[in-house]
Residue, then its C-alpha position, 0 to 999 in steps of 0.5 A: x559567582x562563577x560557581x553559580x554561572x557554571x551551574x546554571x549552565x550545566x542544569x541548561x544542558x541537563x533540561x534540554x537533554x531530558x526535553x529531546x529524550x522525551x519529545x524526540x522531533x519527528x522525520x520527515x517520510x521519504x516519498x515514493x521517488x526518493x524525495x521528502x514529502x511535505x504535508x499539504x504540497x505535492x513532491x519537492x521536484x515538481x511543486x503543483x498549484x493547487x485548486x481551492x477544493x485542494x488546500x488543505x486550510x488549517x482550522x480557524x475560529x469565526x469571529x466576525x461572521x454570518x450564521x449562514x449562508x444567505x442572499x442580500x439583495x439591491x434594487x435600484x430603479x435600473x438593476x436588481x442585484x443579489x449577494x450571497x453572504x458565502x464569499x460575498x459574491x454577486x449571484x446575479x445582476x438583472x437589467x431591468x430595462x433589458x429583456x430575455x425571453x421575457x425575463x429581465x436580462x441577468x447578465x451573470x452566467x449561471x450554471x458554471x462548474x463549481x471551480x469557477x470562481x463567483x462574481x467579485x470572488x477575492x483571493x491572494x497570494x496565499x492558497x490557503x488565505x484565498x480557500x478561506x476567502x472563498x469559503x467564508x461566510x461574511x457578515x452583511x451591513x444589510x439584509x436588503x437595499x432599496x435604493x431607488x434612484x440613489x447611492x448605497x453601499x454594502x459590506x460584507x466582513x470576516x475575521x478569525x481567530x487564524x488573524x484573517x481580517x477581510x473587508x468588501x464594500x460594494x458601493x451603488x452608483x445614483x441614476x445615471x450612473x448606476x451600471x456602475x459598481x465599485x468594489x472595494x476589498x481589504x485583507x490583513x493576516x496578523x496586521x499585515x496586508x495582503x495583495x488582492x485579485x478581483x474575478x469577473x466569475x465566469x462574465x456575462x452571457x449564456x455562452x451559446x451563439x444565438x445564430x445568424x451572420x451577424x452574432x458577435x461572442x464573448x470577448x475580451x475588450x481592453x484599452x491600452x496604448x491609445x487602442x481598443x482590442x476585441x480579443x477572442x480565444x486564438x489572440x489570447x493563446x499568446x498572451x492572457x496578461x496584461x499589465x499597465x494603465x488600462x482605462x478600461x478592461x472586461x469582457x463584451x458581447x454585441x450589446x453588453x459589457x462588464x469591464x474594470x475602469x482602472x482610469x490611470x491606475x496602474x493594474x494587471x488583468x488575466x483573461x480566462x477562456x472558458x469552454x463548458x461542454x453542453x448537453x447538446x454536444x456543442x460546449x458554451x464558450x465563456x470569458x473570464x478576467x481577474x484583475x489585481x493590485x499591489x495591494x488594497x482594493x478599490x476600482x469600479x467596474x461597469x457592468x450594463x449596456x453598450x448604449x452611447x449616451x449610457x457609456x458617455x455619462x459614465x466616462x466624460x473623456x469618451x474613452x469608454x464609448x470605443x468599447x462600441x465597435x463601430x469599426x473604421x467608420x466610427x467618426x461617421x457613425x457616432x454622428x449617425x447615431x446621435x442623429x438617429x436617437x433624435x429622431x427616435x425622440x420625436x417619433x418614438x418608434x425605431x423602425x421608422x426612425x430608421x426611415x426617415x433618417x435614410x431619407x434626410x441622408x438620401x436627401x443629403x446626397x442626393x446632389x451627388x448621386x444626381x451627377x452620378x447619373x447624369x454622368x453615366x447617361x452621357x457615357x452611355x450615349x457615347x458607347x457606339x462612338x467608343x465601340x467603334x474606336x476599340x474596334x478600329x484599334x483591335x488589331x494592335x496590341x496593347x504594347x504597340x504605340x497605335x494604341x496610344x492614338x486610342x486613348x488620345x482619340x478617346x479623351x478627345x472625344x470626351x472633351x468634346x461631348x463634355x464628359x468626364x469619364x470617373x465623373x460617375x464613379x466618384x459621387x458614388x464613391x463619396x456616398x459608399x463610407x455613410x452607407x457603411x457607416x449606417x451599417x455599423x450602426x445598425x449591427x451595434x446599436x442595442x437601441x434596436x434590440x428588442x424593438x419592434x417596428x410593426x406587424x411581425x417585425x417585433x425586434x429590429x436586432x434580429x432577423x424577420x423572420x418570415x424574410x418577406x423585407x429581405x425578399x423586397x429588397x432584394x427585387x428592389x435591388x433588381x429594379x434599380x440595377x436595370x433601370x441603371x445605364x450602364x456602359x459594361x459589356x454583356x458579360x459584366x452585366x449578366x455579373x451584375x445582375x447577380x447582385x441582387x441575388x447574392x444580396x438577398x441571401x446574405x441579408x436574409x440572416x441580418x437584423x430587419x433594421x439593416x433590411x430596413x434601411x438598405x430597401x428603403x435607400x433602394x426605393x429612393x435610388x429608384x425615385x431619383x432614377x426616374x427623376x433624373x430621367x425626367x430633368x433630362x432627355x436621354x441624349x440620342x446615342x451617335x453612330x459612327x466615328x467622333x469628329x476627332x476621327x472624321x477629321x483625322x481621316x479626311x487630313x489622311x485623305x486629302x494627303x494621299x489626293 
């Protein structure tokens, strides 16, 4: 027995030396700066990432596959989207309520460089795993979708015989929610799961400002902590990442967004600036995000219009209406424009919406600008009896006490005459937070891009472009400022009259519907003007001192007598 145990061991030995002297194992060769090169990675002391163009990925047999590459398309009554079997990557999404230059809006970007990743690209925490993800031809559930008003779903898979298994689902939303797409993803090498990170592609938009004052450019848009940041380039210089609870995360422009709906789960978004330079010597400046998980994929994205009733369908907690930058205004804005989409539904045309709903808000507060007026009427009034006390006082400085027997004159004679020096300012005042509001709304609403009023007026989002409205406010502006009293010096009414001016210019560049809105507000400030004038007589300004000074001075009088 233990003959044979030693002879079994010696012909061991004699089999393992013959193996080497035949197959001796290859050296790694030193590289150039005296490390050891390792096949497919860069230098041992500086490891560097690779691009997918860049891996080397080891040669693999199809097994579960598309024959070539091809576009899968899906119509529903909202969205006709394209699929590309190659990476199983969305080409385009088309609004089709939403026009650009005629065509329906697309709002995937195209003409991106090619180490861009596509829309809905998948990849992993393996280079060489996320080359073939992108690389492979995916095998579609369908070759075309018509879904009309209903649900739908669309897979896409991919195995080899490296042990890849991938799996993407793509499932459409009914009417109603169908800007609404959500994604599932699913990759196992050898039965073993892999993490999965979802990319936006280079979102949503052409990447170029349109001009005018009010263009707002891509941007990041993410809810966390309570908040909703708009981040540009310059805040994402610090930190790109974000991790956590994010009901929603994306990019926007001014009327659309394309944002990942993570609700409570817990996930991790990276946004990607992007800066393509353009034939015109200016560079298009996109965003992109990629959004991972532990493991398994399976979240909805949005991708559609920032309309309010749009968004609040989607999202019953009215978390993702704040993708709507409505500013520090929003609790008066959000009334404001359910209020002007009622109207809209009884008039059917944005523009005089708009009119009548400046004239029910002017309406409302026509009260307090009633006594905004009347106020500064009677201070006008007063301005001789006011001038001649500041004269009479002009002598003393501001430090010495006689200028205290000033203000006490003054106050007298406001109680006197039943005045109340800020009663003007602060009707006014109240009024100023619905103005702005109705101005946040209008520079974010999408209702009104694209919508025409009349005549050469043919989109409301955009500015007229013949500036005739601007110009007419403007010279309304004008004629309600000199019909104002007025109790300021010369020099602060020369600054004023300015006003107008400035005003005009700057509106010359902002969406006709704001024009709109800030001329016929000025045309019913001009009629409550002269109304105002009417109810009451314009009291006859009083020369000389107040009878507060006439008394003072005759008690001074009769002790010098």
């Amino acid at each position: 027995m233990e003959k044979r145990v030693f002879l079994a061991i010696l012909l061991s030995f004699v089999v393992l030396a013959i193996y080497q002297a035949m197959f001796p194992p290859v050296r790694p060769a030193p590289d150039a700066a005296g490390g050891v090169a390792v096949e497919g990675s860069g230098p041992a002391s500086t490891p560097t990432p690779l691009s997918v163009e860049e891996v080397q990925v080891p040669a693999a047999t199809a097994l579960v596959a598309d024959d070539r590459p091809r576009d899968i398309v899906v119509e529903t009554n909202d969205v006709r989207a394209v699929f590309s079997t190659a990476g199983a990557t969305l080409k385009s999404w088309q609004l089709k309520h939403y026009d650009d230059d005629g065509q329906p809006l697309d709002l995937i970007s195209h003409d991106v460089p090619g180490d861009v990743p596509a829309a809905f690209a998948i990849s992993t925490n393996d280079p060489a795993v996320s080359a073939r993800l992108a690389s492979a031809l995916y095998q579609p559930s369908a070759d075309r979708l018509d879904l009309g008003g209903e649900a739908g779903q669309l897979t896409f898979l991919y195995s080899d015989s490296s042990g890849l298994n991938v799996r993407k689902a793509f499932y459409f939303q009914p009417e109603g929610r169908s800007y609404v797409l959500k994604v599932e993803a699913a990759v196992d090498v050898g039965g073993a799961s892999r993490p999965v990170t979802v990319s936006s592609g280079a979102g949503i938009g052409h990447g170029v400002s349109e001009g005018g004052f009010y263009h707002v450019p891509v941007r990041a848009v993410q809810h966390q902590d309570g908040d909703v940041d708009h981040l540009d380039a310059d805040d994402l210089a610090d930190q790109n990442r974000f991790e956590g609870e994010l009901p929603f995360a994306g990019i926007n422009d001014q009327y659309f967004l394309f944002a990942v709906l993570p609700v409570s789960e817990r996930v991790a978004v990276q946004y990607r600036p992007i800066s393509i330079p353009a034939g015109d010597g200016e560079a298009r400046q996109l965003m992109a995000f990629d959004v991972s998980v532990p493991g398994s994929f399976a979240l909805p994205f949005f991708l559609g219009p920032k309309d309010f009733d749009t968004l609040r369908a989607v999202d019953e907690r009215l978390e993702l209406v704040r993708a709507i930058n409505f500013g520090f205004f929003s609790p008066i804005v959000v009334p404001l424009l359910i209020a002007l989409k009622w109207v809209h539904g009884y008039i059917g045309n944005w523009g005089w919406s708009i009119v009548v709903l400046t004239i029910l808000i002017n309406a409302l507060i026509f009260p307090l600008r009633h006594r905004s007026m009347v106020s500064m009427k009677k201070m006008q009034a007063l301005q001789p009896q006011i001038k001649a006390l500041q004269e009479r006082y002009a002598k003393y400085k501001i430090t010495d006490p006689e200028r205290q027997k000033m203000n006490q004159e003054m106050m007298t004679l406001y109680r006197e005459k039943g005045v109340n020096p800020i009663a003007g300012c602060v009707p006014m005042l109240l009024t100023l937070p619905v103005l702005y509001a109705f101005y946040s709304m209008l520079s974010a609403a999408i209702e009104l891009r694209g919508a025409p009023f009349f005549g050469w007026i043919t989109d409301l989002s955009r500015h007229d472009p013949f500036y005739v409205t601007p110009v007419l406010m403007g010279v309304s502006m004008l004629w309600q400022q000199r019909m104002m009293p007025t109790t300021a010096d010369p020099v602060q009414q020369r600054v004023f009259m300015l006003m107008p001016i400035i005003f005009t210019v700057t509106f010359l560049w902002a969406p006709a519907g704001l024009v709109i809105y800030w001329f016929v507000s000025n045309l019913l400030a001009i009629g409550q003007q002269q109304l105002t004038n009417r109810m009451i007589a314009a009291p006859a300004p009083v020369s000389g001192r107040s009878a507060a000074a006439r008394r003072a001075r005759a008690k001074a009088g009769g002790s010098n007598g």
